[in-house]
C-alpha positions in Angstrom: -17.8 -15.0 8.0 -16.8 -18.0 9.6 -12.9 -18.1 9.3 -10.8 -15.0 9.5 -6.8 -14.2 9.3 -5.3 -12.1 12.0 -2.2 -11.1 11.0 0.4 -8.8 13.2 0.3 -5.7 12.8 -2.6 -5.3 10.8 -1.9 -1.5 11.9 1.7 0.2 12.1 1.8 3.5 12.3 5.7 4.8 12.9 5.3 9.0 14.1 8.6 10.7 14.7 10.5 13.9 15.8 13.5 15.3 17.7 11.1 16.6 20.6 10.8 13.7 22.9 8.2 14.8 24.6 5.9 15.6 21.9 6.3 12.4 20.2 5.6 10.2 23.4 2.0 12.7 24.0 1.6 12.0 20.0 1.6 8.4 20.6 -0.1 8.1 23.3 -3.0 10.3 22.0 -2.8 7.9 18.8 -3.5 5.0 20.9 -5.9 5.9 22.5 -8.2 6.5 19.3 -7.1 3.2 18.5 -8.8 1.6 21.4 -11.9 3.2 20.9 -12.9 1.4 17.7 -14.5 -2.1 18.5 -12.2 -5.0 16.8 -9.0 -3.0 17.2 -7.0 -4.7 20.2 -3.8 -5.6 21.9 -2.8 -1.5 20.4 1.3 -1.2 21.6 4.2 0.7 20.9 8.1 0.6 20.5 8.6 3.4 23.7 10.0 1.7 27.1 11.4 3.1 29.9 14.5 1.9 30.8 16.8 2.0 34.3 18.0 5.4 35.3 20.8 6.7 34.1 23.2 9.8 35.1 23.0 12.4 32.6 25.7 14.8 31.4 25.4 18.5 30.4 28.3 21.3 29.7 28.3 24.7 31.5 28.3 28.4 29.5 32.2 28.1 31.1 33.2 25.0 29.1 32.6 26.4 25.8 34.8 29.3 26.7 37.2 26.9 27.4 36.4 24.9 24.1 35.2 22.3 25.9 32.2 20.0 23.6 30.1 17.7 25.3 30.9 15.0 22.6 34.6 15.8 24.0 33.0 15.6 27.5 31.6 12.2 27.4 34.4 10.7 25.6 36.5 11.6 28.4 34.3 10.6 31.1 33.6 7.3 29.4 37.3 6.8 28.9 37.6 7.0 33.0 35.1 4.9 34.0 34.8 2.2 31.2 38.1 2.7 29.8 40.2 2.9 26.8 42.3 0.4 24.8 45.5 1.4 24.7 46.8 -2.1 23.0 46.0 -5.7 22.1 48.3 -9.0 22.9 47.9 -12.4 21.3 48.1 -15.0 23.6 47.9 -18.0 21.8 44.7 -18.7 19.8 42.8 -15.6 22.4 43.4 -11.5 21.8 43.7 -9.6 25.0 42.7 -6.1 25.4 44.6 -3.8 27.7 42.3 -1.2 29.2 43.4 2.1 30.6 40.9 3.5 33.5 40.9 4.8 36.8 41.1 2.3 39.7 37.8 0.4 40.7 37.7 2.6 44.2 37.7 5.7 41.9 34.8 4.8 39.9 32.0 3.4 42.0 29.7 7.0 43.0 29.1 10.3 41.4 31.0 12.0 43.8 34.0 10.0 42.3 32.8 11.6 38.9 32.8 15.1 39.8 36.1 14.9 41.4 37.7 13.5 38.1 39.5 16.3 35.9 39.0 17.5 32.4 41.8 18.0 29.6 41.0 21.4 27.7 41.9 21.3 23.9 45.2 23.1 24.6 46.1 20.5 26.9 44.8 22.0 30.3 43.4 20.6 33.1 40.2 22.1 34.8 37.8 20.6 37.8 34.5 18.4 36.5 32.4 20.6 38.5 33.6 23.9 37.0 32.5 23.0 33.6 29.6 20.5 33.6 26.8 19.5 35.8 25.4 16.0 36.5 21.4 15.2 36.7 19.8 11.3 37.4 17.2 10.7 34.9 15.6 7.5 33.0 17.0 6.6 30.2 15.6 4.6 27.7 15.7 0.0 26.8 16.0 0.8 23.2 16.1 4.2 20.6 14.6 3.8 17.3 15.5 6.6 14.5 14.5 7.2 11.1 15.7 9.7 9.3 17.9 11.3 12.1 14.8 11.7 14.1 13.7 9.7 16.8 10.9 7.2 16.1 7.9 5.1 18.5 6.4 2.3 16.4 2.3 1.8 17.5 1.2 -1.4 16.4 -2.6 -3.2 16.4 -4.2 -5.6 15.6 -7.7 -5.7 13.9 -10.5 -8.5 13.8 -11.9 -8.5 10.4 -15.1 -9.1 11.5 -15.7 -6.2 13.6 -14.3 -3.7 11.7 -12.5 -3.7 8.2 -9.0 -2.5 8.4 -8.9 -0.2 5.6 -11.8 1.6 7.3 -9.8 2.0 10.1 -6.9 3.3 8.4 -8.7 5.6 6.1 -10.1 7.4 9.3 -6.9 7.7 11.5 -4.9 8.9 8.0 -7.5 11.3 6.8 -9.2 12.6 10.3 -7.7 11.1 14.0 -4.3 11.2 13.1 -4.2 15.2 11.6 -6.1 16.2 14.5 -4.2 14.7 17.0 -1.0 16.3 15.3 -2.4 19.3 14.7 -1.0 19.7 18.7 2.5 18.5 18.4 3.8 20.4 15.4 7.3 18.5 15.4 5.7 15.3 14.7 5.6 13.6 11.5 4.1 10.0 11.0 4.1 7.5 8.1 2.4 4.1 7.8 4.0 1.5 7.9 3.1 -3.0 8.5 0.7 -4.4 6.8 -1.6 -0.7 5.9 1.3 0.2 3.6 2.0 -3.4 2.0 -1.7 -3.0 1.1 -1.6 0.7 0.1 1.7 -1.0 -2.0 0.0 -3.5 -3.3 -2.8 -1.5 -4.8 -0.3 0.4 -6.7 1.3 -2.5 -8.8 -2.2 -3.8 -9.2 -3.3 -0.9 -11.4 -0.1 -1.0 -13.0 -0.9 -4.5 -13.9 -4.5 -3.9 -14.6 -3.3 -0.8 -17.1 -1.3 -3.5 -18.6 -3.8 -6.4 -18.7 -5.9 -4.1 -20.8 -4.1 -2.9 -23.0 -2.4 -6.4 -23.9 -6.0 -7.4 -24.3 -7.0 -4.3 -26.5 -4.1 -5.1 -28.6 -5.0 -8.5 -29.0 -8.2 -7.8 -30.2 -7.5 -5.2 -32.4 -4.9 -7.1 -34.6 -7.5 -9.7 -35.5 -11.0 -7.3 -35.4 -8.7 -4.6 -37.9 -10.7 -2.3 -36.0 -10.1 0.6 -33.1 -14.0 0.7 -32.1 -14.4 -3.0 -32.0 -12.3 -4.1 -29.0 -13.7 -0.8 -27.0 -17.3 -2.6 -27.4 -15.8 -5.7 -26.6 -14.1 -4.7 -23.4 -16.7 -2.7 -22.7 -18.5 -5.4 -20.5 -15.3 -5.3 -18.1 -16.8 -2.9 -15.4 -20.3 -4.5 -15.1 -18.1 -8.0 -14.5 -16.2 -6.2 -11.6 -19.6 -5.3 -10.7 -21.1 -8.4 -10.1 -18.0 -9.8 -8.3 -18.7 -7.1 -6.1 -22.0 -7.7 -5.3 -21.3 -11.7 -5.1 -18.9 -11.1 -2.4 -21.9 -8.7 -0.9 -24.4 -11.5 -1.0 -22.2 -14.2 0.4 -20.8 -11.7 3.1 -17.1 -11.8 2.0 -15.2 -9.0 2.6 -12.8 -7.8 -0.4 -9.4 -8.6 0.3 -6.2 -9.0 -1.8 -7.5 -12.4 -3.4 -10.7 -11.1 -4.6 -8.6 -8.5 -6.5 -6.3 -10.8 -8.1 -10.1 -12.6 -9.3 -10.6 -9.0 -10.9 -7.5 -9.0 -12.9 -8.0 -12.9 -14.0 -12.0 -11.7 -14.4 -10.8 -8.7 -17.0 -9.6 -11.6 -19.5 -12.3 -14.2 -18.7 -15.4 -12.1 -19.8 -14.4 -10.7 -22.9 -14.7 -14.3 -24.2 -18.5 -13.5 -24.7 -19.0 -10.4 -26.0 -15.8 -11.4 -28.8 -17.8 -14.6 -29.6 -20.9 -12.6 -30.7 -18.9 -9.3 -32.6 -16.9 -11.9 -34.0 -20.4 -13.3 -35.5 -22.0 -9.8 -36.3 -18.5 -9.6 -38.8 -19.1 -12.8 -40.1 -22.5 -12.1 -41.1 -21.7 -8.5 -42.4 -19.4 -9.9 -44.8 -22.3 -12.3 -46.1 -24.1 -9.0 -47.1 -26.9 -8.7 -44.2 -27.8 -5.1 -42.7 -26.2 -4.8 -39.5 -29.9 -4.8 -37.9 -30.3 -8.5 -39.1 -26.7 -9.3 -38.0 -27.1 -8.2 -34.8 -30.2 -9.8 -34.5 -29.0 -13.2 -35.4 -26.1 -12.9 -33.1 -28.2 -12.8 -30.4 -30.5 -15.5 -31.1 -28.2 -17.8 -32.8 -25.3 -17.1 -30.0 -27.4 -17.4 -27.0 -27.2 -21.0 -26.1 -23.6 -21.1 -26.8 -22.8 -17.6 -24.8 -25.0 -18.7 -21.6 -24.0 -22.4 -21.8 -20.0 -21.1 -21.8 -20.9 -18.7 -18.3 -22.9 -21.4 -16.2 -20.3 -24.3 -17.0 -17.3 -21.9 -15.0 -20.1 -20.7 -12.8 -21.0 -23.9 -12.0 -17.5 -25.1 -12.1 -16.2 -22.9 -8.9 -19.3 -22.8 -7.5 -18.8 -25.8 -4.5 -15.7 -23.3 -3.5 -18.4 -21.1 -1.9 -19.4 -23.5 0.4 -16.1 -25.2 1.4 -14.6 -24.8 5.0 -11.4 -26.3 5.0 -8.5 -23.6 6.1 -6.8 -24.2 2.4 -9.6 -23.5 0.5 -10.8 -19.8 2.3 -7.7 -18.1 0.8 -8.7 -19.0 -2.7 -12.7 -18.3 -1.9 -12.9 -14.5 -2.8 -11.3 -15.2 -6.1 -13.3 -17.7 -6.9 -16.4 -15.2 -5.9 -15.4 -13.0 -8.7 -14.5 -15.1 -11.5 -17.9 -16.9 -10.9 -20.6 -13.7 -10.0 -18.3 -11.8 -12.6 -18.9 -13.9 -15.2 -22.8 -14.6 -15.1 -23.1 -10.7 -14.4 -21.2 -9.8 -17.2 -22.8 -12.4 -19.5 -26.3 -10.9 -18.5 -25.2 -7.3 -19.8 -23.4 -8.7 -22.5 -26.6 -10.2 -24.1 -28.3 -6.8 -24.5 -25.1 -4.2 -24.3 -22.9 -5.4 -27.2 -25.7 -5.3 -29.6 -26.4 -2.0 -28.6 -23.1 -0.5 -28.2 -22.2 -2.5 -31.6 -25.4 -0.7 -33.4 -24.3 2.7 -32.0 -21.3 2.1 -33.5 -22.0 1.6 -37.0 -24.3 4.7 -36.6 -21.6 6.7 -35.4 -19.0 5.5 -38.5 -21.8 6.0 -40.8 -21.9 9.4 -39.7 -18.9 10.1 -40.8 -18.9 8.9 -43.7 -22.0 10.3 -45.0 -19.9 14.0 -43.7 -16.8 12.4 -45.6 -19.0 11.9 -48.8 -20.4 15.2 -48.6 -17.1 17.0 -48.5 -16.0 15.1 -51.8 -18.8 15.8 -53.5 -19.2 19.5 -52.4 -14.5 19.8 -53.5 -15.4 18.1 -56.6 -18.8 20.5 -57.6 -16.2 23.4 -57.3 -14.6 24.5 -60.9 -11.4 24.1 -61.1 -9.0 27.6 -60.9 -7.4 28.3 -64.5 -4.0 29.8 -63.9 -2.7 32.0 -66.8 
């Protein structure tokens, strides 16, 4: 491969829980397996330390007194920042008046433990009696999901070391379950570009349920027939097949253009295997055993089938080669329309007649069983009723 897209975030993995420390070990345990795979670099995460920060906590004497840390802070913040107590316009501006203690009252923690606390009932109690102060870091920014705090790890991944979905089918299914297996509070989900690929794969079986069975029904409305279009269709797979081993041979990896080629490649190679049913019918109705009609159809449709394959072949087939930026998006697809095709029309050549011949032996079959179970109802005498 000479041209590759790095995009950001190639891997996003978002863990969470309400244990702090767990979930920073978790992620930094995560990371670590990240590193060790060759191609996966510049691995990060959402945690960051931040400036330290004086921490509040209530004493078992507070809640007697109905004291609530929420209560707590909002009275130590109202203090030290302040509290509006009213607004005046002046002119076009707003002002805000701020009630707080004076600025020599609120520059140590000393000055905070010597403040006073109002009790629900209206009482007034020392700091110190009823909380406790610690210094601690706090944190530049707190992510939560879900009510539960969250560290995003992020990586990047060079597609030509190591394929992405390789490296996320390993942490999901083994690194990740291990590693968690020690921090029971942690969860993690997938997130970035692993889950608008695991997304994407979704709606693009939706839409490949729905490609064919628009292409079933389209068939089946002209053919009159419920076998037919199965035979016809039939050469689908071994197309996806050779697109497959056409982006093997010209060392492509398969990304989300080569699967859009699929879809488009589902459509493209029935064309084919239709032409020559659509000839076996023709000649049926003409009165020749299916044995002859089959046998003509592959003779007499031969040039016309093979000429139809090479010509699209052909036509896509300077894409391969092309090295301008534009064109390396639109490459893979191109790999399996073309390698599709010529696989599929190699199979088709010797699998429709065959599948078409089992066919007819099969609905013969029942025939000759419906036959027999008229003639056997119609040897029975008929019950006289008197």
């Amino acid at each position: 491969m000479k041209f590759q897209v790095l995009e950001n975030y190639d891997f996003l993995l978002v863990p969470t829980g309400r244990n702090d420390d767990e979930l920073e070990a978790a992620a930094e345990a995560i990371q670590n397996k990240l590193k060790a795979y060759d191609g996966v670099y510049d691995v990060r995460n959402s945690f960051s330390r931040g400036s330290q920060e004086i921490k509040l906590d209530i004493k078992p004497e507070a809640e007697v007194l109905g004291i609530t840390l929420a209560s707590l802070a909002k009275q130590v913040r109202q203090a030290f920042y302040g509290d509006e107590a009213q607004r005046i316009q002046r002119g076009r501006d707003e002002l805000k008046v701020m009630v707080r203690y004076p600025e020599e009252s609120r520059l140590s923690i000393g000055d905070l433990e010597d403040m006073w606390i109002r009790t629900p009932k209206g009482e007034k109690v020392p700091f110190y009696q009823v909380a406790e102060v610690s210094i601690g870091q706090g944190f530049s920014s707190i992510t939560r999901i879900n009510q539960k705090r969250s560290i995003t790890i992020s990586a990047d991944i060079d597609s030509e070391k190591v394929e992405s979905r390789k490296v996320v089918t390993e942490m999901n299914e083994d690194s990740i379950p291990n590693i968690l297996s020690n921090y029971p509070s942690v969860k993690y989900g997938v997130e970035g570009a692993s889950k608008d690929q695991a997304d994407f794969l979704r709606q693009l079986g939706m839409a490949a349920l729905g490609a064919l069975f628009l292409i079933y029904g389209l068939i089946a409305i002209p053919t009159k027939s419920y076998a037919q279009p199965l035979v016809i269709m039939s050469v689908i797979p071994f197309g996806i097949i050779g697109a497959i081993v056409g982006h093997f041979l010209l060392g492509k990896t398969i990304n989300m253009m080569s699967m859009y080629g699929f879809i488009a490649l589902t459509g493209v190679v029935v064309n084919d295997s239709l032409i020559m049913v659509d000839f076996i019918n023709n000649a049926k109705k003409q009165g020749l055993r299916v044995i002859d009609a089959v046998t003509q159809a592959g003779t007499q449709r031969f040039r016309a089938i093979l000429l139809t394959s090479l010509t699209t072949f052909f036509g896509i087939f300077p894409l391969y080669f092309e090295s301008s930026l534009q064109a390396q998006f639109i490459i893979p697809m191109a790999i399996s329309l073309g390698f599709g095709i010529v696989f599929a029309t190699v199979i088709t050549l010797f699998l429709i007649p065959s599948l078409y011949m089992i066919k007819e032996d099969i609905s013969n079959l029942f025939r000759r069983k419906k036959a027999i179970d008229q003639a056997q109802q119609a040897e029975q005498p008929e019950q006289v009723i008197t």
